[in-house]
C-alpha positions as CSV (number, residue, x, y, z in Angstrom):
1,X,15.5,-141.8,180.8
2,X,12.2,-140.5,179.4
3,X,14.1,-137.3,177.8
4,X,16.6,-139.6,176.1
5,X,14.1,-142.6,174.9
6,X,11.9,-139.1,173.9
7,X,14.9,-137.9,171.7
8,X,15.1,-141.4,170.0
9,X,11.3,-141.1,168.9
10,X,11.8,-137.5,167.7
11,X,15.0,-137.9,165.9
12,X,13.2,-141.3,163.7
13,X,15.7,-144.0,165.5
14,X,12.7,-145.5,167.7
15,X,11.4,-147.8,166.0
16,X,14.7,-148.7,164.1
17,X,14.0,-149.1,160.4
18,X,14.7,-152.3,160.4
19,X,11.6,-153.0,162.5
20,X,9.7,-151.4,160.2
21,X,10.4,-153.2,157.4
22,X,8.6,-155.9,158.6
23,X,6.0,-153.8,161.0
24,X,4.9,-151.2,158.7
25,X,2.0,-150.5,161.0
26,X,5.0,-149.6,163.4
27,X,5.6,-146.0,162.0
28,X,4.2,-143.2,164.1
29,X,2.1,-140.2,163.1
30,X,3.1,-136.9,164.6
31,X,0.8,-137.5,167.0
32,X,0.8,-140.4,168.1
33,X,5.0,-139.6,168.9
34,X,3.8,-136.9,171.1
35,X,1.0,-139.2,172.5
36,X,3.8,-141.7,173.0
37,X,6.5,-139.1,174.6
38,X,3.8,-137.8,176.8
39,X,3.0,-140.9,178.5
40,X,7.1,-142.0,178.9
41,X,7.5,-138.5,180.5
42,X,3.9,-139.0,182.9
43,X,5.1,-142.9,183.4
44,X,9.0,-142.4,183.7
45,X,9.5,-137.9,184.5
46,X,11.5,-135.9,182.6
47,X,10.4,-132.3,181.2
């Protein structure tokens, strides 16, 4: 699960644009999407 949620973040889909539009806060620096993906993979496995 963590692989595909981290293929989401890295591809832009997560979050959807249309959250952003009201959340613009929402959008992630590089490194927060590898903060993020880190934790999912610590929390959940995956490689």
């Amino acid at each position: 699960m963590a692989n595909e949620i981290s293929e989401k973040i890295n591809s832009g889909e997560m979050p959807p644009r249309d959250y952003i539009l009201l959340h613009p806060e929402a959008v992630l620096s590089t490194a927060e999407k590898r903060s993020l993906i880190d934790g999912l993979r610590a929390t959940l496995g995956g490689r």
